[in-house]
VOKOLVO-133256 format. One line per 4 residues: number of its first residue (from 0); their letters; for each residue x negated, z, y negated of N, C-alpha, C, O. Coordinates in steps of 0.1 Angstrom, whole numbers, m for minus. Example, Ala and Ser with C-alpha at 12.3 -4.5 7.8 and 13.67 -1.06 7.14 Angstrom:
BEGIN
0 = AS = m132/78/57/m123/78/45/m132/78/33/m142/85/33 ~ m128/71/22/m137/71/11/m129/79/0/m134/80/m11 $
// end
This chain:
BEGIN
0 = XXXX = m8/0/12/0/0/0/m9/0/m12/m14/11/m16 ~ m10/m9/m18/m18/m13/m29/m33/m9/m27/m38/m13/m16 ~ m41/m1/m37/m54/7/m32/m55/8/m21/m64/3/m14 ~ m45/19/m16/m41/28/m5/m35/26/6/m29/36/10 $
4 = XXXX = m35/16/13/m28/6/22/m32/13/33/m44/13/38 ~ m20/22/38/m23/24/54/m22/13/67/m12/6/68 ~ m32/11/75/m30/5/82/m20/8/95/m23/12/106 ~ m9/5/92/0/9/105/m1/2/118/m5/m10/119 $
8 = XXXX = 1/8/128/2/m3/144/12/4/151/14/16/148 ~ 20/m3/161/31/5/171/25/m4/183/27/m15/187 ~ 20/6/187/20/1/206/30/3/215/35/14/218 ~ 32/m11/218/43/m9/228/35/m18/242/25/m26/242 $
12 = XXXX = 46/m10/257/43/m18/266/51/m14/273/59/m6/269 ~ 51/m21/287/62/m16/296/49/m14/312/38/m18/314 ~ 60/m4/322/52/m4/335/58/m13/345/70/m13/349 ~ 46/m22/347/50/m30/356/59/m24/369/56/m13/375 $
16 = XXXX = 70/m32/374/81/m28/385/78/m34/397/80/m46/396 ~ 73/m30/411/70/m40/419/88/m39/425/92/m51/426 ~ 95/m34/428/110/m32/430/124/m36/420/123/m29/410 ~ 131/m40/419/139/m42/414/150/m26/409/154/m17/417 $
20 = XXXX = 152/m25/396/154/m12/391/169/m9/397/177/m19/395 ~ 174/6/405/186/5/409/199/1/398/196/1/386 ~ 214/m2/402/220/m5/392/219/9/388/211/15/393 ~ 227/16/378/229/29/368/244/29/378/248/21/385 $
24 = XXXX = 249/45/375/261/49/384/274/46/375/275/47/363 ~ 284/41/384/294/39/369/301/50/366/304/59/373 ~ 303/48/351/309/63/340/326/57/342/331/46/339 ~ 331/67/346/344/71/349/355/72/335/367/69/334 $
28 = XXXX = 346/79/327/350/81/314/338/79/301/326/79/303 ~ 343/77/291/334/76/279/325/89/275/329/100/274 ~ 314/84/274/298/99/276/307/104/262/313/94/257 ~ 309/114/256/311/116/246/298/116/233/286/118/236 $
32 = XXXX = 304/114/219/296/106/215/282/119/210/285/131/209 ~ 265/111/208/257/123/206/261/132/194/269/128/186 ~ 255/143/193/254/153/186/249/146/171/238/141/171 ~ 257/146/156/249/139/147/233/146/148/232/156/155 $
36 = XXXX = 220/141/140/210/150/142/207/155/125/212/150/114 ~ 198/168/128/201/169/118/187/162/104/175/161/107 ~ 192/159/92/181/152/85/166/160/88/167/172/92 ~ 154/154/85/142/160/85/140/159/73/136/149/67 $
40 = XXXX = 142/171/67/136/172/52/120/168/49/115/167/37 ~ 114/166/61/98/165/60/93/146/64/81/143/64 ~ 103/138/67/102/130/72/103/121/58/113/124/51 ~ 97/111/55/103/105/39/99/88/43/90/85/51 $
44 = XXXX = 106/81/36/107/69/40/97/62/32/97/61/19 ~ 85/56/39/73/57/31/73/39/25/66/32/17 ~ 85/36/32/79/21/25/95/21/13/98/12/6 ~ 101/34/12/112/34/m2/104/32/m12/92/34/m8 $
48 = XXXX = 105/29/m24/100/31/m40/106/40/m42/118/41/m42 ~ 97/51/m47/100/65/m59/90/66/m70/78/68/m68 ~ 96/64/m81/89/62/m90/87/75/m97/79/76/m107 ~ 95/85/m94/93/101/m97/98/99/m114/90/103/m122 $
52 = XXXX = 110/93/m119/110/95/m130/102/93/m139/103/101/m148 ~ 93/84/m140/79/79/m141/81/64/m148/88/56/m142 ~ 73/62/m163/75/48/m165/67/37/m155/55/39/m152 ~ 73/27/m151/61/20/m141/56/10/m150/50/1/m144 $
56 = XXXX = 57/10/m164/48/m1/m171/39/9/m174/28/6/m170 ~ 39/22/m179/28/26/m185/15/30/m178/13/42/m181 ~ 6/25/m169/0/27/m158/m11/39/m166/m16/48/m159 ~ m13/38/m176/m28/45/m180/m19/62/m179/m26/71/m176 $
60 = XXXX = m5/63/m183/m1/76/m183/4/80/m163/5/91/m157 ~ 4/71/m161/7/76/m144/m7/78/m141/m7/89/m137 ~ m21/74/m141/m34/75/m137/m35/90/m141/m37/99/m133 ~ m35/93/m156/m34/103/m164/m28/116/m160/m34/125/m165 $
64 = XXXX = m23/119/m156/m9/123/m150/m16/129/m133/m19/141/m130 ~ m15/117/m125/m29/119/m115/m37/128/m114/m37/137/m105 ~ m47/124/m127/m56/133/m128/m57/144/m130/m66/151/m125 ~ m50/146/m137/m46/161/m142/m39/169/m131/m43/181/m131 $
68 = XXXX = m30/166/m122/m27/172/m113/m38/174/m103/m41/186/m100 ~ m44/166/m99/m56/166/m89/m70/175/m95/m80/179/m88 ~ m68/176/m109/m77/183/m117/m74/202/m114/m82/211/m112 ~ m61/204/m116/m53/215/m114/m58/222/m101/m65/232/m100 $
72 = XXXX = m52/214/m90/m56/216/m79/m68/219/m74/m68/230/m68 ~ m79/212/m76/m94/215/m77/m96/225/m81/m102/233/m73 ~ m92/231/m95/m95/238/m101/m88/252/m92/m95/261/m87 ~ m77/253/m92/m68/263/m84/m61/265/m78/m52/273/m82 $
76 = XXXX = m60/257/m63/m56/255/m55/m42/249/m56/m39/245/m67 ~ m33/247/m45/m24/237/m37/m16/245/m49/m14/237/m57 ~ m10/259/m54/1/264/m66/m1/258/m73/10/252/m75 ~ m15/253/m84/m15/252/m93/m14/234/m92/m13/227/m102 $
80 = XXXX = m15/229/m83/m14/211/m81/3/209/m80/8/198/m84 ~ 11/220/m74/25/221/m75/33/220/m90/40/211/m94 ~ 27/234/m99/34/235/m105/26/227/m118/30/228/m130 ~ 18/222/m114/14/207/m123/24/194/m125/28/188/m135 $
84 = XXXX = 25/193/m108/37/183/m103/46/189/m113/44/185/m125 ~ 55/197/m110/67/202/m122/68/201/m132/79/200/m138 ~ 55/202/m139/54/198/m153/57/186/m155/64/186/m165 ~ 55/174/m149/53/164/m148/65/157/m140/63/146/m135 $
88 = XXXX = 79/164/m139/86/163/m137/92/158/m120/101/152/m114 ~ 81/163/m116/81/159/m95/85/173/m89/87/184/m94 ~ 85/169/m76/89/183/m74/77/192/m68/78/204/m69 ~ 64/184/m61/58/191/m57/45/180/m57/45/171/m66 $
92 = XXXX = 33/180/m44/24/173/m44/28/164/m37/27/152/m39 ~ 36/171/m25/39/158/m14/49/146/m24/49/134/m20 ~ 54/149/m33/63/143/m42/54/133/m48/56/121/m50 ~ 45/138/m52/35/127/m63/28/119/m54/28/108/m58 $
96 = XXXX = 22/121/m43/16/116/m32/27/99/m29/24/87/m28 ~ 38/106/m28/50/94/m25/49/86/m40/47/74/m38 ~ 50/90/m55/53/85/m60/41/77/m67/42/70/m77 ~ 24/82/m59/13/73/m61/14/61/m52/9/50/m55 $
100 = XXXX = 21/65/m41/21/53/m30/27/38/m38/24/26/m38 ~ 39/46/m46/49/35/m48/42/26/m62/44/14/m65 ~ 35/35/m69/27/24/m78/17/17/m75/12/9/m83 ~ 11/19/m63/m3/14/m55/5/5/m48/m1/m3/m40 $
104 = XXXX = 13/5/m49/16/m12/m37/23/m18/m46/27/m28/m41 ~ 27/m16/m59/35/m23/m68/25/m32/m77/29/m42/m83 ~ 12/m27/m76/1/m25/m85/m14/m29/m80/m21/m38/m85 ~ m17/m21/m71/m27/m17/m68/m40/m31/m70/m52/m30/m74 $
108 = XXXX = m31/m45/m67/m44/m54/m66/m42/m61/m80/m43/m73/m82 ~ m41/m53/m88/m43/m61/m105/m53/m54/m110/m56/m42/m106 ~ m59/m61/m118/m72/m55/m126/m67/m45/m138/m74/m34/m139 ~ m57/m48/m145/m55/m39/m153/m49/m26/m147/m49/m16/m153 $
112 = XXXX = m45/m28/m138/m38/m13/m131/m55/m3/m128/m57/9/m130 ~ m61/m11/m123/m72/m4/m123/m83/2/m134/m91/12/m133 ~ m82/m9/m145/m84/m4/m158/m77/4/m165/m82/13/m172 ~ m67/3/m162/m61/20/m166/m64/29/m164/m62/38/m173 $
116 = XXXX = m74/33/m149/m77/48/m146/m91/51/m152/m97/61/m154 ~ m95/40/m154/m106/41/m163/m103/47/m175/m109/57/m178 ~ m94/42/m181/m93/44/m196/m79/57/m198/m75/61/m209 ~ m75/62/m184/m73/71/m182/m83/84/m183/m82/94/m191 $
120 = XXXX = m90/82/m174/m104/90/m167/m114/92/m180/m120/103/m180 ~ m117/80/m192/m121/85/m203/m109/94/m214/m112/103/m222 ~ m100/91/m212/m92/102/m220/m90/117/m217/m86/125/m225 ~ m93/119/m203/m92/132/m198/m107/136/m201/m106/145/m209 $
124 = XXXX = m115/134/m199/m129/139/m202/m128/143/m216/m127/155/m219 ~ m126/131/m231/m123/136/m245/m120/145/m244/m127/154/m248 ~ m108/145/m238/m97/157/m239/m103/171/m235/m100/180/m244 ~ m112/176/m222/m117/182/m217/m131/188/m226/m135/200/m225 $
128 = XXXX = m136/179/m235/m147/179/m243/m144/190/m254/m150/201/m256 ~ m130/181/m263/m129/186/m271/m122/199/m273/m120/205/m284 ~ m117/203/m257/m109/217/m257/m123/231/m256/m122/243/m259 ~ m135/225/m251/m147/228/m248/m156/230/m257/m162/240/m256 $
132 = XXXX = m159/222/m267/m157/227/m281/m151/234/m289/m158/244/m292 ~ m141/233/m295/m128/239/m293/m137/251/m291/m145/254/m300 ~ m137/259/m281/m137/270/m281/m155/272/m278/m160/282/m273 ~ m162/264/m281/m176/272/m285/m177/264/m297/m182/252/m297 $
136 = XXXX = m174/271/m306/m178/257/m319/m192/263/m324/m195/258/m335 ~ m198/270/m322/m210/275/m325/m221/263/m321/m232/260/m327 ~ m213/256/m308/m227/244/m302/m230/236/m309/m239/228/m308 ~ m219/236/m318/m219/218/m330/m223/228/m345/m218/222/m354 $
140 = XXXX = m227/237/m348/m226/245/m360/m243/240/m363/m251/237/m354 ~ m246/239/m376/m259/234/m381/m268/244/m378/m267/256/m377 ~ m278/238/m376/m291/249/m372/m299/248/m385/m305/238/m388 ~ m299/260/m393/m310/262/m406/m305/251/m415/m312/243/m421 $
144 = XXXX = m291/252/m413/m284/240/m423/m288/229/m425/m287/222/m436 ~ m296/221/m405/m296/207/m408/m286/204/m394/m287/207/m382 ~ m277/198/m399/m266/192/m392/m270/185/m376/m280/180/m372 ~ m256/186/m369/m263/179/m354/m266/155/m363/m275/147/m361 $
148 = XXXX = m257/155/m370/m256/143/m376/m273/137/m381/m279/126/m379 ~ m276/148/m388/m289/152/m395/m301/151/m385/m311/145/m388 ~ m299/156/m372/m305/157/m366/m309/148/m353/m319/147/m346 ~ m296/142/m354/m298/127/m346/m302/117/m356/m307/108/m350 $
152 = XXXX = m302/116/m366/m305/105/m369/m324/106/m379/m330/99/m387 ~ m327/119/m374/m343/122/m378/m350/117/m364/m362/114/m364 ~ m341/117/m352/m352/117/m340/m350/101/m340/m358/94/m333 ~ m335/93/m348/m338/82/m345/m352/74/m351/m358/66/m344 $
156 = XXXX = m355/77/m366/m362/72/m374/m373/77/m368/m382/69/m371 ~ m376/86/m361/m390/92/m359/m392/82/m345/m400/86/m338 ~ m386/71/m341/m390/66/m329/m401/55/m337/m411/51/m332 ~ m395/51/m350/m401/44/m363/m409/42/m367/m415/32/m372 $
160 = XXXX = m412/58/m366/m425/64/m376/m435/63/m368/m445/57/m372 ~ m436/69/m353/m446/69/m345/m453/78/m349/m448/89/m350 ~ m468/76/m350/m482/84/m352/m482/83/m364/m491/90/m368 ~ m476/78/m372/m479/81/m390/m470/92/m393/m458/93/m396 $
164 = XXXX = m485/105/m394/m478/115/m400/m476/120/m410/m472/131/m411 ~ m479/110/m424/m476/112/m438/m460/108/m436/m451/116/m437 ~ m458/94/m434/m445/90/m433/m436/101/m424/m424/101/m426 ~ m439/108/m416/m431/114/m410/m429/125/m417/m419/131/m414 $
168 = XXXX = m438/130/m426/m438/142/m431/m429/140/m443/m421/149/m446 ~ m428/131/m450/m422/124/m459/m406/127/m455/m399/135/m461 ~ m403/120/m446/m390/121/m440/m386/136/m437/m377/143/m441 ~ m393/137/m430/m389/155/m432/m385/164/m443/m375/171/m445 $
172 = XXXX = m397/159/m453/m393/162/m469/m378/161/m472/m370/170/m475 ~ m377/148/m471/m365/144/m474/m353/148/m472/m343/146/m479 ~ m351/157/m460/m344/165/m453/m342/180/m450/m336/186/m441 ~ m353/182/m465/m357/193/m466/m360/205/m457/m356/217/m455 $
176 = XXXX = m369/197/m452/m380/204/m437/m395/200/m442/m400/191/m448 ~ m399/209/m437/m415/208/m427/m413/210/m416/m402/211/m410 ~ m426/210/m411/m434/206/m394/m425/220/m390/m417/221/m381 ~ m427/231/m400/m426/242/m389/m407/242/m389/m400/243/m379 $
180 = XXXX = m403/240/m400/m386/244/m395/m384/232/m387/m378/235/m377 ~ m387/219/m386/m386/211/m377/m386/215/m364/m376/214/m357 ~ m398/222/m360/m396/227/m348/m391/236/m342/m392/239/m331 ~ m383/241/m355/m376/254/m349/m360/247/m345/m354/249/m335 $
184 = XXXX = m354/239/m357/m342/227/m358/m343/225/m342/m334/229/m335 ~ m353/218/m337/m358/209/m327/m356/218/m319/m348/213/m311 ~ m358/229/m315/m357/238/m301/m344/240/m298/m340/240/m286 ~ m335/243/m308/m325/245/m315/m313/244/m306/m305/251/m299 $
188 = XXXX = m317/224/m311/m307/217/m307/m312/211/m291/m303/204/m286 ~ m324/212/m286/m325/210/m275/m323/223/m263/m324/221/m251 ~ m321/235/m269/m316/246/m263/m302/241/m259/m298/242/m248 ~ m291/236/m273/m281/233/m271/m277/222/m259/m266/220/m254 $
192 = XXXX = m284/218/m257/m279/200/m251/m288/206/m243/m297/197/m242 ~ m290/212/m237/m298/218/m222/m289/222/m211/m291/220/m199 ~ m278/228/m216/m270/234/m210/m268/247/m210/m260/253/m203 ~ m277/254/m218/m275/273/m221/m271/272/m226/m282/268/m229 $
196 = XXXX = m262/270/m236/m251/272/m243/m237/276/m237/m227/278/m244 ~ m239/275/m226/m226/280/m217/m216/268/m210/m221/261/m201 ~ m205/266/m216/m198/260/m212/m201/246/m213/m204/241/m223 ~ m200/239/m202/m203/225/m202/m193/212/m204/m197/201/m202 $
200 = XXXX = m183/215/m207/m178/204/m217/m180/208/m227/m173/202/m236 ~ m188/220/m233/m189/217/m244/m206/208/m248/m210/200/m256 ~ m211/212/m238/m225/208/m237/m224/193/m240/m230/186/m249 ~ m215/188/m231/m211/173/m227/m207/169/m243/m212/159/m248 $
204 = XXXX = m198/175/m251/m192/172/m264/m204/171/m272/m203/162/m280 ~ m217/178/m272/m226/175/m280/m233/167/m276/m239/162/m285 ~ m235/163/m264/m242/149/m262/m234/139/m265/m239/131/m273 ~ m222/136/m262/m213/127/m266/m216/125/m281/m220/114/m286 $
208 = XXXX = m215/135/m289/m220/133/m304/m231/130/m311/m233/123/m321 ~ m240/137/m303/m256/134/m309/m262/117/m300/m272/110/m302 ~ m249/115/m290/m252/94/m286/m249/91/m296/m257/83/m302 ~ m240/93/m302/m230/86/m310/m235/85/m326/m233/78/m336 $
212 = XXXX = m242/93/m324/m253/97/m344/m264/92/m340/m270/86/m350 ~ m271/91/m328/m281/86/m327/m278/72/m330/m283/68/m341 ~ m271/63/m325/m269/51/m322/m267/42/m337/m270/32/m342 ~ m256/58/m342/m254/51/m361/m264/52/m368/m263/48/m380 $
216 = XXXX = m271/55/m366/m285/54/m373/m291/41/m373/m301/40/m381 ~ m288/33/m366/m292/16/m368/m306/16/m368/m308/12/m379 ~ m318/18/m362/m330/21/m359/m332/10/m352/m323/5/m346 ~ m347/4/m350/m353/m7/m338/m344/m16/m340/m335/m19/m348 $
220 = XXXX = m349/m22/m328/m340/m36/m329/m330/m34/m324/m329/m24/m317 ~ m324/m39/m325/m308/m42/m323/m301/m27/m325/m294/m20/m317 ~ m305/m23/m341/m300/m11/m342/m286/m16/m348/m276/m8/m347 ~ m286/m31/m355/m272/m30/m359/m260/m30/m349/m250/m24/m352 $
224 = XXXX = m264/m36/m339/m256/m35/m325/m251/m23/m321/m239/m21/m319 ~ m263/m11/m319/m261/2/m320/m249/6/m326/m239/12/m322 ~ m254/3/m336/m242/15/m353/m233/6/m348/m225/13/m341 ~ m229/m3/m347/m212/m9/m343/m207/m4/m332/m195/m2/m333 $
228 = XXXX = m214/0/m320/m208/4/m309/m207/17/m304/m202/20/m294 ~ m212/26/m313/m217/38/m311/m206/46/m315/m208/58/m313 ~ m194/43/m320/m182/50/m317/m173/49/m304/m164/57/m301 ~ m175/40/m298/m169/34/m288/m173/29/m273/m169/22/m264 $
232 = XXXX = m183/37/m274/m196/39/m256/m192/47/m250/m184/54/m257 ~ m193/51/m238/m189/61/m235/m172/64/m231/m163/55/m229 ~ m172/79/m231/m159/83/m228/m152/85/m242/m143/92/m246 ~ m162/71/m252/m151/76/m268/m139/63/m261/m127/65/m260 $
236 = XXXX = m143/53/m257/m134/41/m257/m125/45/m248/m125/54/m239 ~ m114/33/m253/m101/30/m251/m99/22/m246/m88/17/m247 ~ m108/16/m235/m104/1/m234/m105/m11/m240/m101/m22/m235 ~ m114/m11/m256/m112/m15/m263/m124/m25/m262/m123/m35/m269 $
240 = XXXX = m136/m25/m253/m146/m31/m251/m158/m30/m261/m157/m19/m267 ~ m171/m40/m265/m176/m43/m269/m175/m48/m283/m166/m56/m284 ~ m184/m44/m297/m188/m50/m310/m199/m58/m306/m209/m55/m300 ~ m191/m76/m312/m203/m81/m317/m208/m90/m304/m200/m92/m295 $
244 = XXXX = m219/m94/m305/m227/m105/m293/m232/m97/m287/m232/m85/m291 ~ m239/m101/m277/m245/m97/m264/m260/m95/m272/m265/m104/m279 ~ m267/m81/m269/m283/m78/m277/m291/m85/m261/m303/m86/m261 ~ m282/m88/m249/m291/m96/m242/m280/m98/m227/m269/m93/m225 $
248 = XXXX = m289/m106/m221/m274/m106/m204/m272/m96/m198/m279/m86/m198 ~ m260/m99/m191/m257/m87/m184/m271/m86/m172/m278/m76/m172 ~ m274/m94/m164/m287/m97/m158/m298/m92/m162/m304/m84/m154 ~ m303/m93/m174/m314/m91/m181/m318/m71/m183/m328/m64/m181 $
252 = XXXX = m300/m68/m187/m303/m54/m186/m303/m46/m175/m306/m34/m174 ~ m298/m55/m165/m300/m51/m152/m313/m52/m148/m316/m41/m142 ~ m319/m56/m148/m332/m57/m142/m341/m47/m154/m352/m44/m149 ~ m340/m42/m165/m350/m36/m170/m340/m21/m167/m346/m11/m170 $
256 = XXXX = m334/m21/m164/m325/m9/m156/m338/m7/m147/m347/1/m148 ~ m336/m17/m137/m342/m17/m123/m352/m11/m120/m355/m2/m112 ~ m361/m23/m134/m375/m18/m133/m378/m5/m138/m390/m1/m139 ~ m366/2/m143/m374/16/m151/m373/26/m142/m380/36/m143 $
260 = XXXX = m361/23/m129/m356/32/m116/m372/29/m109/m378/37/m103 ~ m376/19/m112/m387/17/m100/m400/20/m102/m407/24/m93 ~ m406/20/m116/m420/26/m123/m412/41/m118/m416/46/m107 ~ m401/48/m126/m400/60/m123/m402/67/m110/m407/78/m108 $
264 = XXXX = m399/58/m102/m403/65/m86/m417/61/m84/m422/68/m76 ~ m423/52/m88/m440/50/m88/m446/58/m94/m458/56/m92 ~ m445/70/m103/m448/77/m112/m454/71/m122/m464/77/m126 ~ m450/62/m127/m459/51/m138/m455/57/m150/m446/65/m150 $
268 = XXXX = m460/53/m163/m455/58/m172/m444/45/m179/m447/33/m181 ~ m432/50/m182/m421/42/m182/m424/36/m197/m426/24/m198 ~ m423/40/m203/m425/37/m217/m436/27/m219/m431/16/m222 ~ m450/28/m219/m460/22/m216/m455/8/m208/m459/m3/m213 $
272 = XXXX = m448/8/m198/m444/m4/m190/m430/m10/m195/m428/m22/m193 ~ m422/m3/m202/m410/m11/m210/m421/m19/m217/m421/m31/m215 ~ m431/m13/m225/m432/m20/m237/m441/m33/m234/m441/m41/m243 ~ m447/m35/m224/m456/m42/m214/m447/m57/m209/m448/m69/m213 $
276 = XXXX = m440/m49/m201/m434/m60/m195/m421/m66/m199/m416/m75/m194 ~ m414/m58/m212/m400/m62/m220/m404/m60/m239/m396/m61/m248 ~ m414/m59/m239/m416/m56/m252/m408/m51/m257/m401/m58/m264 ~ m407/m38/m254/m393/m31/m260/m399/m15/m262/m408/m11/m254 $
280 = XXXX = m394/m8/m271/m392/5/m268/m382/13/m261/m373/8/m254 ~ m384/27/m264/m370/34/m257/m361/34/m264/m350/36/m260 ~ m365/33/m279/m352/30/m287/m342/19/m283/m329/20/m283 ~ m348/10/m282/m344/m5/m284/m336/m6/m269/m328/m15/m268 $
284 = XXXX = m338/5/m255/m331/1/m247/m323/11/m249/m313/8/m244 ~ m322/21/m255/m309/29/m260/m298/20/m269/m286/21/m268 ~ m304/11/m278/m296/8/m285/m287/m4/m277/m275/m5/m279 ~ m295/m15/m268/m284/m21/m257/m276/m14/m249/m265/m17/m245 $
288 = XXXX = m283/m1/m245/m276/7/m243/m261/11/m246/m253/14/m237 ~ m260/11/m261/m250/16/m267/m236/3/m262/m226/5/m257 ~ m244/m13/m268/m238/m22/m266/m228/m20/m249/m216/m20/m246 ~ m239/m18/m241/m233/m25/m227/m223/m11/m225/m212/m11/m221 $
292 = XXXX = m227/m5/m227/m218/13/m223/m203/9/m226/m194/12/m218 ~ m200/1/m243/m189/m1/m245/m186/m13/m240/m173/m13/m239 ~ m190/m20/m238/m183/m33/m231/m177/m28/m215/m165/m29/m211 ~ m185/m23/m209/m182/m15/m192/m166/m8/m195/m157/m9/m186 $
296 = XXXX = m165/m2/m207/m158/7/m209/m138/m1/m209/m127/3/m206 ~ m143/m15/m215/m134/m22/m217/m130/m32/m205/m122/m41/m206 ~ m138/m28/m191/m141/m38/m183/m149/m34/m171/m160/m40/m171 ~ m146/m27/m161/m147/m20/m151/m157/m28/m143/m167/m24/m138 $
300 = XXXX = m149/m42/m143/m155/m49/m128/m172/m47/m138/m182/m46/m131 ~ m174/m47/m151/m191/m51/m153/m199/m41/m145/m208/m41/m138 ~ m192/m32/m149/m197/m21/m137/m205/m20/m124/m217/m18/m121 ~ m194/m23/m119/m197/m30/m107/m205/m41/m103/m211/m41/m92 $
304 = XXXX = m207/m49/m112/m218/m61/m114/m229/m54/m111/m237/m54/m102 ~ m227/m44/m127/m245/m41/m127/m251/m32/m118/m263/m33/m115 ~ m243/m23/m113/m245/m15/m104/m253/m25/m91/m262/m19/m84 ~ m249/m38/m88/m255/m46/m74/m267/m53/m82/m278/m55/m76 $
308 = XXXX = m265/m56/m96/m278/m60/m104/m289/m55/m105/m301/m60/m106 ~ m284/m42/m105/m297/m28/m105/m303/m27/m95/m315/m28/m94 ~ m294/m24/m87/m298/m17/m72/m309/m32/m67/m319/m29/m60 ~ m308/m46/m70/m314/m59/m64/m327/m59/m74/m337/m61/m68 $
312 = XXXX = m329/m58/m90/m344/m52/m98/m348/m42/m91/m358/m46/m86 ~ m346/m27/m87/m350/m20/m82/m359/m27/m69/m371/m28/m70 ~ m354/m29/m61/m358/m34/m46/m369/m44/m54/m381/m43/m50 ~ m367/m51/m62/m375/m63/m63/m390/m56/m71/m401/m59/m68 $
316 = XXXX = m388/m49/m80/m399/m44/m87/m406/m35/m80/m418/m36/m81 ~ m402/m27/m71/m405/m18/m56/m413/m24/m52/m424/m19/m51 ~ m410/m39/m47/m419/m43/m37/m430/m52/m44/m440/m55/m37 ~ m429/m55/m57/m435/m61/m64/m451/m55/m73/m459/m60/m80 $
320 = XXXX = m448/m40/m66/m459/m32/m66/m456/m27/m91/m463/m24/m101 ~ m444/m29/m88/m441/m23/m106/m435/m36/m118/m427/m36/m127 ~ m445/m48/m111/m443/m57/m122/m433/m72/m116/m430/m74/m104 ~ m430/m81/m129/m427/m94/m121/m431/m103/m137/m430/m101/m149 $
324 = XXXX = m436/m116/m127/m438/m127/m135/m427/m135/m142/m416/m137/m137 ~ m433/m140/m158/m422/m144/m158/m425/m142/m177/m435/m138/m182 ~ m408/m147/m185/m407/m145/m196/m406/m132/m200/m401/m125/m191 ~ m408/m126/m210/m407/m112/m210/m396/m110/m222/m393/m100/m228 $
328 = XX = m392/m119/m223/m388/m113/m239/m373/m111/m234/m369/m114/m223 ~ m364/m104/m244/m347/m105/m238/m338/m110/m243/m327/m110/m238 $
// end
């Protein structure tokens, strides 16, 4: 049934008769008729549609819906997946279970029904982020009154600056720092985004934001690419896809994916070999980065693409002892 298609079979056979079966005795009178039986409240007619009072156009709020029950559950057992159901106007799990069947076979083999749970699955995480926040708002509070905004977009420019430490000191200036509150800013906010800060959607909410500031900072190449998509990467999108042209192929970033899975397990130094063999920095693959995150987001199957893209650069750079011949540019 759609996704979820049970495979049914009914075996039947008969035993072979080497004898001819006696006739039956004859009934004198009419058997009287059977006993009605009584219904099986547990038995449910699995090829009915129940759509549980449920819109069946709006697939991203039935995915949604889903999740949240299944979220419930996980979280506190088989009561709390019930009276989720209830909320949600079913009567129970076995109820939703029936009423997932009936959109998965109504459904199940369209692309957009499946992009729904995507764009479902990013609206529950927001949602999860910002309730997580929400209640640690200390994790996003300025450190020595330089902002997390402030602070993503000093580590962007410092990818910039490099080894020039007048210009970097300059910028600091600017931001009214030195080396030393820098480093204290700097511990700060990498204490935060570590995960001691406690609760981890909230943790998750400050990474989500300091991608999102890094990216608007328009830095390296293809920083304008960056700043356009850097609201919309991630679990910010809607579905809504990609800003702008492609900063390179879907192919292309597969394979410098590949190759960075594959120096990494060589113990090579990754950076030194981006810039080697793609002439790129780590900025610059952050900032396609930003690009492809929102395009995926709009578009599931790319996913899937790059995921068999990657995994085929890996294997190839693996055996290739790190490197491959060839154009380098992207």
């Amino acid at each position: 049934m759609g996704l979820f298609d049970k495979l049914k079979g009914i075996a039947k056979g008969a035993v072979p008769q080497t004898q001819a079966a006696p006739p039956p005795p004859q009934q004198q009178h009419a058997a009287p008729p059977p006993e009605p039986e009584e219904p099986d409240e547990e038995q449910d007619d699995e090829d009915a549609d129940d759509w549980g009072g449920w819109d069946p156009n709006n697939w991203e709020e039935f995915w949604y819906r889903g999740k949240m029950i299944e979220k419930a559950g996980n979280d506190n057992g088989d009561d709390a997946a019930d009276a989720k159901c209830r909320e949600y106007g079913l009567q129970n799990w076995r109820h939703f279970t029936r009423v997932r069947e009936t959109f998965n076979r109504h459904f199940g083999d369209r692309h957009e029904f499946i992009q729904a749970a995507m764009n479902a699955g990013n609206r529950q995480a927001r949602e999860m982020m910002g309730a997580g926040a929400a209640s640690n708002p200390q994790i996003l509070e300025p450190v020595e009154g330089i902002s997390l905004q402030v602070y993503a977009t000093t580590q962007a420019r410092a990818a910039q600056v490099g080894n020039d430490i007048p210009a970097w000191q300059k910028m600091l200036a600017e931001q009214g720092m030195d080396q030393a509150k820098w480093d204290r800013v700097n511990a700060e906010w990498q204490r935060r985004m570590s995960g001691q800060a406690g609760d981890m959607n909230a943790t998750m909410a400050l990474l989500q934001e300091y991608g999102k500031y890094f990216g608007m900072a328009g830095q390296g190449q293809y920083g304008a690419t960056a700043a356009a998509n850097a609201g919309v990467a991630g679990a910010y999108n809607t579905g809504t896809g990609a800003v702008g042209g492609e900063p390179c192929t879907l192919e292309r970033y597969a394979e410098i994916m590949g190759a960075q899975s594959a120096w990494a397990q060589q113990g090579r130094d990754v950076n030194a070999m981006l810039k080697k063999q793609f002439n790129m920095t780590a900025l610059d693959f952050s900032n396609i980065s930003q690009y492809w995150s929102a395009k995926i987001g709009g578009d599931y199957r790319i996913a899937v693409k790059l995921g068999d893209l990657q995994t085929q650069y890996t294997q190839q750079y693996m055996a290739a002892g790190g490197s491959q011949d060839g154009d380098l540019s992207v």
